[in-house]
C-alpha positions as CSV (number, residue, x, y, z in Angstrom):
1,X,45.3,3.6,38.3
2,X,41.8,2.8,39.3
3,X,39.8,4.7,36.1
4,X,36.2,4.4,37.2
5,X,34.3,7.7,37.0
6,X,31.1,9.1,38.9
7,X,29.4,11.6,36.8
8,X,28.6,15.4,37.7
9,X,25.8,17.6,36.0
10,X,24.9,20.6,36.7
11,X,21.5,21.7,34.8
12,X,22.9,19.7,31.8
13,X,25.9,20.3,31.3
14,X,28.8,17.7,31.7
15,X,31.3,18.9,34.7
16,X,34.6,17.1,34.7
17,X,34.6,13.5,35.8
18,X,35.3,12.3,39.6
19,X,37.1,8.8,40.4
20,X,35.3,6.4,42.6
21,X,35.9,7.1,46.2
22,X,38.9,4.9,46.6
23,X,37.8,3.1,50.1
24,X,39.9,0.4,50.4
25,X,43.3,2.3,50.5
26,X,41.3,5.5,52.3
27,X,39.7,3.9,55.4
28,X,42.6,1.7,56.5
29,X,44.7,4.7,56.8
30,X,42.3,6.3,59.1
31,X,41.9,3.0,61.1
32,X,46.0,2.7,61.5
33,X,46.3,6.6,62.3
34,X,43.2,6.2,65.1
35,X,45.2,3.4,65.9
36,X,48.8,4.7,66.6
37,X,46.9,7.8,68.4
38,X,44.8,5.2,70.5
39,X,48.7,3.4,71.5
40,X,50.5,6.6,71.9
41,X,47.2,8.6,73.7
42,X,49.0,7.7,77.7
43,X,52.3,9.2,76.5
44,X,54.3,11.6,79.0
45,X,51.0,13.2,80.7
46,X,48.3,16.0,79.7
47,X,49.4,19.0,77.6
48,X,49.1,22.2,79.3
49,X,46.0,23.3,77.4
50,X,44.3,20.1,78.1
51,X,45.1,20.7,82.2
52,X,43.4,24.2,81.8
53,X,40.5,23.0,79.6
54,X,39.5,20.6,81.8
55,X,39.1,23.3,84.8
56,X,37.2,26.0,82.9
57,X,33.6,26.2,84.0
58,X,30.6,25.8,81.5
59,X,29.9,28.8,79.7
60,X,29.0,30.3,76.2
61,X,33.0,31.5,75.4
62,X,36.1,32.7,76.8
63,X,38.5,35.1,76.5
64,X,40.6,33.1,74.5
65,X,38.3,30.7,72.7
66,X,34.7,29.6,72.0
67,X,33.6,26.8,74.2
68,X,33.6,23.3,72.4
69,X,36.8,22.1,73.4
70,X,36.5,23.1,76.5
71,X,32.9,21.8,77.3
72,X,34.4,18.4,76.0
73,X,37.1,18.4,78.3
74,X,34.9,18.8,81.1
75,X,33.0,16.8,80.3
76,X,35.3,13.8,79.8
77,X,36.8,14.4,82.9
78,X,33.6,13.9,84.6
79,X,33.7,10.3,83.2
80,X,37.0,9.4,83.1
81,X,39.8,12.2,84.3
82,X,42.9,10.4,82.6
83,X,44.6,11.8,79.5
84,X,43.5,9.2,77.3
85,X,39.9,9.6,77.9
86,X,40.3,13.5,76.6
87,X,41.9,12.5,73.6
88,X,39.4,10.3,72.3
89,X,37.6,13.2,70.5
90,X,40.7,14.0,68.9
91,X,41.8,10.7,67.5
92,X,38.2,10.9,66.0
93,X,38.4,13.7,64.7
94,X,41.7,13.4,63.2
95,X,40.9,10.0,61.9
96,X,38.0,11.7,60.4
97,X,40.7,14.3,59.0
98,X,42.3,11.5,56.8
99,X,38.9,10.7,55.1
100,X,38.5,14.2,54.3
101,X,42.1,14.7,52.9
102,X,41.2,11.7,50.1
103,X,38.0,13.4,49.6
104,X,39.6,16.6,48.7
105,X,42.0,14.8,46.2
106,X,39.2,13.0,45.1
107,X,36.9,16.5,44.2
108,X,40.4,18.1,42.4
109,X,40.9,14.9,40.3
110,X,42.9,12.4,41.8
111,X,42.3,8.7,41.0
112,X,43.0,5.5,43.3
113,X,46.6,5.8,43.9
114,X,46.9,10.0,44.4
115,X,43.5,9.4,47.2
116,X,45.8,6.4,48.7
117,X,48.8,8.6,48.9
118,X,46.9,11.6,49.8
119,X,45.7,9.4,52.9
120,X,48.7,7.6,53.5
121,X,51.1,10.6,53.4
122,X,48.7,12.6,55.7
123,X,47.8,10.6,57.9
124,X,51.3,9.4,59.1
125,X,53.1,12.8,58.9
126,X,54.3,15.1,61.6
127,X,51.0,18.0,62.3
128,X,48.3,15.4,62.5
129,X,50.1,12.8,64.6
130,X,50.9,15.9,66.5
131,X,47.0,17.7,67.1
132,X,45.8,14.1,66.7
133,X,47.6,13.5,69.8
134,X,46.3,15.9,72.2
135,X,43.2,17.7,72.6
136,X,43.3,20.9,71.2
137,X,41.3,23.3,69.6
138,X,43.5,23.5,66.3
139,X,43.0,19.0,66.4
140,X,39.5,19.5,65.7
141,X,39.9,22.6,63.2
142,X,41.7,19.5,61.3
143,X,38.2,17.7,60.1
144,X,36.5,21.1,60.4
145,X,38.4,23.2,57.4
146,X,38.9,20.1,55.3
147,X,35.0,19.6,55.4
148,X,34.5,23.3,54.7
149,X,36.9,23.1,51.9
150,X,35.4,19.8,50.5
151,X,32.1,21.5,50.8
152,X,33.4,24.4,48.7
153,X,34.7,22.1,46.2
154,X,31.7,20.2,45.3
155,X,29.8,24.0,45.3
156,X,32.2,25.9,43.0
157,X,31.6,22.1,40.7
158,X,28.3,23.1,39.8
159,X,26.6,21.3,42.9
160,X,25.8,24.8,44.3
161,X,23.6,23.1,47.4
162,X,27.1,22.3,49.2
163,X,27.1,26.0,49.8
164,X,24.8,25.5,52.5
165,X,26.8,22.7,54.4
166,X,30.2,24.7,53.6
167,X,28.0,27.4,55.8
168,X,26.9,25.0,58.6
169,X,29.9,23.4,59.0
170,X,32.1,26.7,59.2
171,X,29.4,28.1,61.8
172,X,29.9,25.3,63.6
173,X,33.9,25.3,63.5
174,X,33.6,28.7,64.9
175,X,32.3,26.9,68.7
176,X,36.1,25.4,68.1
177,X,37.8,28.5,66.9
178,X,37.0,31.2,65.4
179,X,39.9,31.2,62.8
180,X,37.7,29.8,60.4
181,X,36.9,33.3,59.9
182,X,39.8,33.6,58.1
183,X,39.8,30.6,56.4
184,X,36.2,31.7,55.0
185,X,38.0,35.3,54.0
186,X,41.0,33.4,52.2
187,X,38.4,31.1,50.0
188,X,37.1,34.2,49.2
189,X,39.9,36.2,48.1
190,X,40.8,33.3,46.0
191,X,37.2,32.6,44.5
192,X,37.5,36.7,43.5
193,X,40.8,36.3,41.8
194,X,40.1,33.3,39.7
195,X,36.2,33.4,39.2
196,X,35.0,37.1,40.0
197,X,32.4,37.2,37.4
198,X,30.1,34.5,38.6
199,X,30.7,33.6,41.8
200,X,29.1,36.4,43.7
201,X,25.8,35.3,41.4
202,X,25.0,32.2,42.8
203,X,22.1,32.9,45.5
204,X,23.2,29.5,47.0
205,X,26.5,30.5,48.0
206,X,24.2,33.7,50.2
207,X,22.4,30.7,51.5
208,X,25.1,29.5,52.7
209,X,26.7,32.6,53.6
210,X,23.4,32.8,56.3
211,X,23.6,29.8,57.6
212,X,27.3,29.9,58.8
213,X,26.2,33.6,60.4
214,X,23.0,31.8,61.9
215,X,25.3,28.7,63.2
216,X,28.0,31.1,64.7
217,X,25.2,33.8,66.4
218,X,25.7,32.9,69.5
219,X,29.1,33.4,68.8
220,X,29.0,36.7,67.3
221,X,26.8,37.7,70.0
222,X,29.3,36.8,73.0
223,X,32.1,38.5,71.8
224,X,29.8,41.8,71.0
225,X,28.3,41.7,74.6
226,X,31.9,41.4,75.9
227,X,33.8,43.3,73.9
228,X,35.2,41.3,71.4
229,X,37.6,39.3,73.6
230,X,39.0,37.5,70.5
231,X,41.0,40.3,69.5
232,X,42.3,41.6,72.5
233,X,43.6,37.9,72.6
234,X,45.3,38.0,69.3
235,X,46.9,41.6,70.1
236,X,48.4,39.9,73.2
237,X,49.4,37.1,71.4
238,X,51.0,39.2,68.6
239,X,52.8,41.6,71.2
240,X,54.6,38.1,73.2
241,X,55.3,35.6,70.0
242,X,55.8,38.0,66.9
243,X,59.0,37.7,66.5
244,X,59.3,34.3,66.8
245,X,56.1,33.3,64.8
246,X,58.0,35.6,61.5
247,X,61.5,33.4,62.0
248,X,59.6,30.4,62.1
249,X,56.1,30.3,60.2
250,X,58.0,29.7,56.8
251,X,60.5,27.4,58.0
252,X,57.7,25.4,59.8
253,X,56.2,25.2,56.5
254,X,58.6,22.6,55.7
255,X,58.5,20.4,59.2
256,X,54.4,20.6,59.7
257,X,53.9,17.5,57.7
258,X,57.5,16.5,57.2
259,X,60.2,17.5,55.1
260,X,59.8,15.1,52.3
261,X,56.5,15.6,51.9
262,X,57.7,19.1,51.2
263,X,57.8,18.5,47.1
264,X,54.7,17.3,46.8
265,X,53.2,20.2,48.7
266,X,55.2,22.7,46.6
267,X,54.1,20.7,43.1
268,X,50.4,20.8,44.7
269,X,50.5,24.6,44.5
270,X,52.6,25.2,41.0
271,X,49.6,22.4,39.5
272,X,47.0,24.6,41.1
273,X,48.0,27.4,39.0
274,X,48.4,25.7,36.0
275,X,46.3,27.6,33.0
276,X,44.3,24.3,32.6
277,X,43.3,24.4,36.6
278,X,43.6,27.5,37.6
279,X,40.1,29.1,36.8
280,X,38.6,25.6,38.7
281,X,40.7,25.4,41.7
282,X,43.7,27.8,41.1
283,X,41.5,29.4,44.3
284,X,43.1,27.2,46.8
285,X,46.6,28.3,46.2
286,X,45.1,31.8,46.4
287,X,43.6,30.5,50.0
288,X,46.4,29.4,51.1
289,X,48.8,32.2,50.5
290,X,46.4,34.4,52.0
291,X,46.5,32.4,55.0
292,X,50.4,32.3,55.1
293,X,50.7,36.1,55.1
294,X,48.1,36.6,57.7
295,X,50.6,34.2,59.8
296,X,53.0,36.6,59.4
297,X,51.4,39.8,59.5
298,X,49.6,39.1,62.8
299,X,52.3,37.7,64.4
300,X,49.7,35.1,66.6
301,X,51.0,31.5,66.1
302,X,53.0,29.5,63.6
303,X,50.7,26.6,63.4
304,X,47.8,28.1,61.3
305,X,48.3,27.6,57.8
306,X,48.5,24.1,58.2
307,X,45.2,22.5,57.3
308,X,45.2,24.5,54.0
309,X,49.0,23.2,53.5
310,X,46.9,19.5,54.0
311,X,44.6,21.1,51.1
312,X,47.8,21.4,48.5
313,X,49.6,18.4,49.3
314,X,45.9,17.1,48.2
315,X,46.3,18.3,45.4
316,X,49.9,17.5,44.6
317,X,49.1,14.1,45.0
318,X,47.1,14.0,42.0
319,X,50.2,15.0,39.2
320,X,52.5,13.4,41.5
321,X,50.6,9.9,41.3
322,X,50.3,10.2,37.6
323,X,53.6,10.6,37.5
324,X,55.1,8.0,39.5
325,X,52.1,5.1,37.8
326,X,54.7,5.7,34.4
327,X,57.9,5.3,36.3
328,X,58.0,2.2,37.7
329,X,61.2,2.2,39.9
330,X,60.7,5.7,41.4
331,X,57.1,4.1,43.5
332,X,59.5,1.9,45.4
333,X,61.8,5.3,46.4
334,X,58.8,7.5,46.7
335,X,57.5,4.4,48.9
336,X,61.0,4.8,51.1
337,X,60.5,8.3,51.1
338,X,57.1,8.0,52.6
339,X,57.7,5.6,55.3
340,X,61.0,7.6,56.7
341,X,58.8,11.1,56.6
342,X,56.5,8.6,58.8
343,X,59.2,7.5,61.2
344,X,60.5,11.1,61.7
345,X,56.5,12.6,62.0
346,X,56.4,9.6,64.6
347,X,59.5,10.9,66.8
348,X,58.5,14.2,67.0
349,X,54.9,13.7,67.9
350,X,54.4,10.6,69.8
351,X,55.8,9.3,73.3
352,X,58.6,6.9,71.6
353,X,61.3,8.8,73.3
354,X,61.6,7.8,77.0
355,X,61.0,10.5,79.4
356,X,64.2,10.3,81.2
357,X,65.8,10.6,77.8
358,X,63.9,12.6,76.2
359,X,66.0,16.2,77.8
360,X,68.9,14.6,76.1
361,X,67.4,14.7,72.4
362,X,66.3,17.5,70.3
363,X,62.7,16.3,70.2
364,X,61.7,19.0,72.4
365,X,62.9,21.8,71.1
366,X,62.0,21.0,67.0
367,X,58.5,19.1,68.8
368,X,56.7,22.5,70.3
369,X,54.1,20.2,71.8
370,X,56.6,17.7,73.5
371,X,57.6,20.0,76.7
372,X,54.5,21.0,77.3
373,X,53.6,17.3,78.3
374,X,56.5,16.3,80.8
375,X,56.6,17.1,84.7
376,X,53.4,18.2,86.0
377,X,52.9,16.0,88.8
378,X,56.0,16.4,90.1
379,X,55.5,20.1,89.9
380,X,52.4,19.9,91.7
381,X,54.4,17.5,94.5
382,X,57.1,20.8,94.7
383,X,54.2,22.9,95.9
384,X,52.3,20.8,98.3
385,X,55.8,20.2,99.7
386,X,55.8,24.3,99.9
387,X,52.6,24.7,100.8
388,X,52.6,22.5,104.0
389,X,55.3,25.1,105.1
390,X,52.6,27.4,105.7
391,X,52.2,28.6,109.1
392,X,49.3,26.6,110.7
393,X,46.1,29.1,111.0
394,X,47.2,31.1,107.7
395,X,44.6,32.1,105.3
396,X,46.3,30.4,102.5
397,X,45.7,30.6,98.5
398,X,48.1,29.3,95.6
399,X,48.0,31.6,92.7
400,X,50.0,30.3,89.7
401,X,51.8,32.3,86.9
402,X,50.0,30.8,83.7
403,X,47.2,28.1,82.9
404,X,49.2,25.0,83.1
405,X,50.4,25.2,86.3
406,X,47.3,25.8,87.5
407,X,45.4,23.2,85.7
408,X,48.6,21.1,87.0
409,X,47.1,21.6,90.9
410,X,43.4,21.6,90.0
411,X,44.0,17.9,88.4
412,X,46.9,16.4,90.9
413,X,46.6,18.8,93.8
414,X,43.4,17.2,96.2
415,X,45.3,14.6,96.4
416,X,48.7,15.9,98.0
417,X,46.3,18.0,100.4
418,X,46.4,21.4,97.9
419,X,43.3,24.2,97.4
420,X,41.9,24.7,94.2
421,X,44.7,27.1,92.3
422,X,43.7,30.9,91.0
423,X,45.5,33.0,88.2
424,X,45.2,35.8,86.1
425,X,46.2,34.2,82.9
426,X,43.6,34.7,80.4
427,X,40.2,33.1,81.1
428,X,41.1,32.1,84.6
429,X,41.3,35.6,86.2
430,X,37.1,35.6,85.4
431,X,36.7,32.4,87.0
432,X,37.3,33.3,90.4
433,X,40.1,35.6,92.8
434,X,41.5,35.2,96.3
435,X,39.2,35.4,99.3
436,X,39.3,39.0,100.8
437,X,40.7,37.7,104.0
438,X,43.8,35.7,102.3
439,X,47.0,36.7,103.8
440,X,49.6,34.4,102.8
441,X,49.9,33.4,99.2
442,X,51.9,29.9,97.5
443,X,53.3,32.2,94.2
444,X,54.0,29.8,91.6
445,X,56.2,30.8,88.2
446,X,58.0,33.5,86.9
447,X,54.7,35.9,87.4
448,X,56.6,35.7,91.2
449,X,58.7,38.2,91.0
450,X,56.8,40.5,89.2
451,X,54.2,40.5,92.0
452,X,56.6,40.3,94.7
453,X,55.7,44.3,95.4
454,X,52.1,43.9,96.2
455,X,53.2,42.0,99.9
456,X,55.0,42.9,102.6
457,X,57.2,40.0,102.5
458,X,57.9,37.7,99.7
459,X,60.2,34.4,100.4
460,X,61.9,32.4,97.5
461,X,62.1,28.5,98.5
462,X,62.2,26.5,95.8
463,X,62.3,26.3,92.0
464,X,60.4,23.8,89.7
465,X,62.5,20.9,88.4
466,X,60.5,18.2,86.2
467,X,64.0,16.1,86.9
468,X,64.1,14.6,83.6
469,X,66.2,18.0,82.3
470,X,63.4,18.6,79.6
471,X,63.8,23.0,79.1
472,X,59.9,24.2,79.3
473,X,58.0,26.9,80.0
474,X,57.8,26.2,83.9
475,X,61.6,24.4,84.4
476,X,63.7,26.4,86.6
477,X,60.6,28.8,87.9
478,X,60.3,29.9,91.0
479,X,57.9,29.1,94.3
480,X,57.4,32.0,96.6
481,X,56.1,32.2,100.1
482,X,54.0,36.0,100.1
483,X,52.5,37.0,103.3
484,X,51.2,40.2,104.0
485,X,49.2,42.1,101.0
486,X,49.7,45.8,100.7
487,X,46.2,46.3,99.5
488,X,42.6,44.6,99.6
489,X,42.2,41.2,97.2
490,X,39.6,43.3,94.8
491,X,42.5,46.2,94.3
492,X,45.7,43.7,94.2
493,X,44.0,40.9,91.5
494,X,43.8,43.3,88.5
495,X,47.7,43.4,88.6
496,X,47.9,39.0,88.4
497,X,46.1,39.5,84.9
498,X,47.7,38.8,81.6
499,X,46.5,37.5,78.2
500,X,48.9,35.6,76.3
């Protein structure tokens, strides 16, 4: 184990020692992560959220988000409107993520070999392959809460100026999402459990307190002028996925950066709490439970204590790599261990499974990103092959039941002779309706039927089949013909709107 030390003061006294930033081990695991992303970036087709990023027009926040992912996805597009071109930004920023992880090891103690296998084990395990993969807001929350984190670190260390970047770099996570609220409130439960006395002294961590406002203003300011969107989007989300976010947060615990990764994890967060640590980073632990009950208390999604699990594998690595330099035999089965929590990470988050195989396996239902990549040009094909069914001389519009699908016609539709696609779903129904004189409507999903009231005549033809047997979201879902609405466009759209 590598022993070299960089010194820390703080106004002369002697903090505990840091080992040299282990590069050599640390940056070729980034490299071989951007590169398996870079390889793996075609895959099956876009992700559903990366379809309806790509559409949303430019503007200071959504409904359901701030605007940097989507502004990126535009703006890729613009250059070069293929998958891989959107997920460059997130192989960089996962890549990144890797770096940071070692970092973080690096700030709670860890020496040569726990940074290498805080790299290693992170950067081929199942969530990062997975967010790395795809552009989506939680891929860039990756670098984002491990720099805030890092930044927190070094300031509770005694080198109270990284209070102020902890601040920028969470007001800047907030254009991504603005979760990192809550990461911010977790840090700070834990920093009042374990160091309540002084913390709240230190006029640098207020410096940095008003920075992070200052970066996320504009923020703040769009949800106040619009009535805080943000949480009418996590009472939606709580009301549809509750249930299931409570049966599987804690079990996903276990699969979100592999199973055996699962023990070093779990040591991470008993060694956190030690007596000897707990009063210097015991905090984290505190963090990350926080995080974990807010998971299940708000119902939301299952994904989000994740880059805070990333956080105490960190620091697992460090007792777990002191252990294994004294026994010998046990690297070479820890060494197994790691490359078969790889392979499995690999499966579940990459395009190794052909598509026409892939409804046969069980990658799509334990993969929750997997489905949501298969079939959408072939659904868009199913409703230009409806839509050319249409009366000649109809005033014709396709509404679609959720996001995807419509980001599915805006992206393949021109080209099989289709109109640019409304919905209701979420930030779409702001972006623009039917025109008033539009008397037949393509209905697309399982919104059909719920809608099927609002014209005099509604015609089932066809169902969407991505032919590859792959169970999503959209397999099996209607296509309806509607003609006839029972009331003006500005009285009927209201009823196409749902958050979820």
């Amino acid at each position: 184990m590598d022993r070299r030390r960089a010194p820390a003061t703080r106004r002369g006294a002697v903090l505990e020692e840091r080992s040299a930033a282990a590069w050599p081990v640390v940056i070729p695991a980034a490299v071989v992560q951007a590169l398996v992303l870079t390889v793996g970036s075609g895959g099956y087709g876009y992700h559903r959220d990366e379809l309806y990023f790509r559409m949303l027009p430019a503007a200071w926040g959504y409904v359901d988000q701030p605007p940097l992912v989507p502004f990126l996805a535009r703006t890729l597009a613009g250059v070069v409107d293929q998958a891989w071109a959107l997920r460059v930004p997130a192989t960089l920023a996962s890549a990144l993520s890797v770096v940071l992880v070692a970092l973080v090891c690096r700030e709670l103690g860890g020496g040569r070999a726990a940074q290498a296998l805080a790299a290693w084990g992170y950067a081929l395990s199942t969530m990062p392959l997975m967010l790395g993969h795809l552009l989506l807001t939680s891929t860039l929350d990756q670098a984002f809460w491990l720099a805030v984190v890092l930044a927190v670190l070094r300031a509770v260390a005694g080198r109270e100026r990284w209070w102020a970047v902890a601040g920028l770099v969470a007001g800047l996570a907030s254009y991504s999402r603005l979760l990192v609220a809550v990461l911010a409130a977790a840090l700070a439960v834990g920093l009042l459990v374990f160091r309540p006395r002084n913390i709240l002294k230190d006029r640098w961590l207020w410096v940095g307190a008003g920075i992070g406002a200052l970066a996320a203003a504009p923020n703040l300011v769009y949800q106040a002028t619009h009535d805080w969107p943000q949480l009418a989007m996590g009472v939606a989300l709580s009301e549809n996925n509750a249930g299931e976010v409570r049966a599987l947060a804690l079990p996903l615990l276990l699969v979100m950066l592999g199973p055996l990764l699962a023990p070093v994890w779990a040591t991470g967060i008993v060694w956190l709490l030690r007596p000897t640590q707990r009063r210097r980073v015991g905090f984290l632990a505190v963090a990350f439970a926080v995080l974990v009950v807010f998971t299940l208390v708000s119902g939301a999604q299952p994904h989000y204590p994740v880059h805070l699990l990333t956080v105490v594998y960190a620091a697992g690595c460090v007792p777990v790599a002191a252990w294994l330099a004294r026994r010998g035999r046990w690297r070479w089965v820890f060494g197994a261990a790691l490359a078969l929590n790889a392979a499995f990470s690999a499966v579940l988050a990459l395009p190794l499974v052909p598509v026409d195989r892939l409804g046969d396996t069980p990658v799509p239902d334990i993969g929750p990103l997997v489905a949501d990549q298969v079939g959408w040009p072939g659904y868009v094909a199913q409703v230009a092959e409806v839509y050319r069914t249409v009366p000649e001389g109809s005033r014709a519009a396709v509404i679609t039941s959720n996001y995807g699908e419509a980001g599915a016609i805006a992206r393949f539709g021109p080209a099989m002779g289709l109109p640019t696609p409304y919905s209701g779903h979420n930030a779409l129904y702001d972006v623009a309706r039917p025109a008033a004189d539009t008397d037949t409507v393509v209905m697309v999903g399982g919104q059909a039927r719920g809608v099927a009231g609002l014209f005099a005549s509604c015609r089932f033809v066809a169902r969407l089949d991505n032919g590859v047997g792959v169970d999503s979201e959209e397999q099996g879902m209607p296509i309806a013909v509607c003609t006839g609405p029972v009331a003006p466009w500005d009285q009927l759209w209201p009823r196409f709107r749902h958050l979820d």
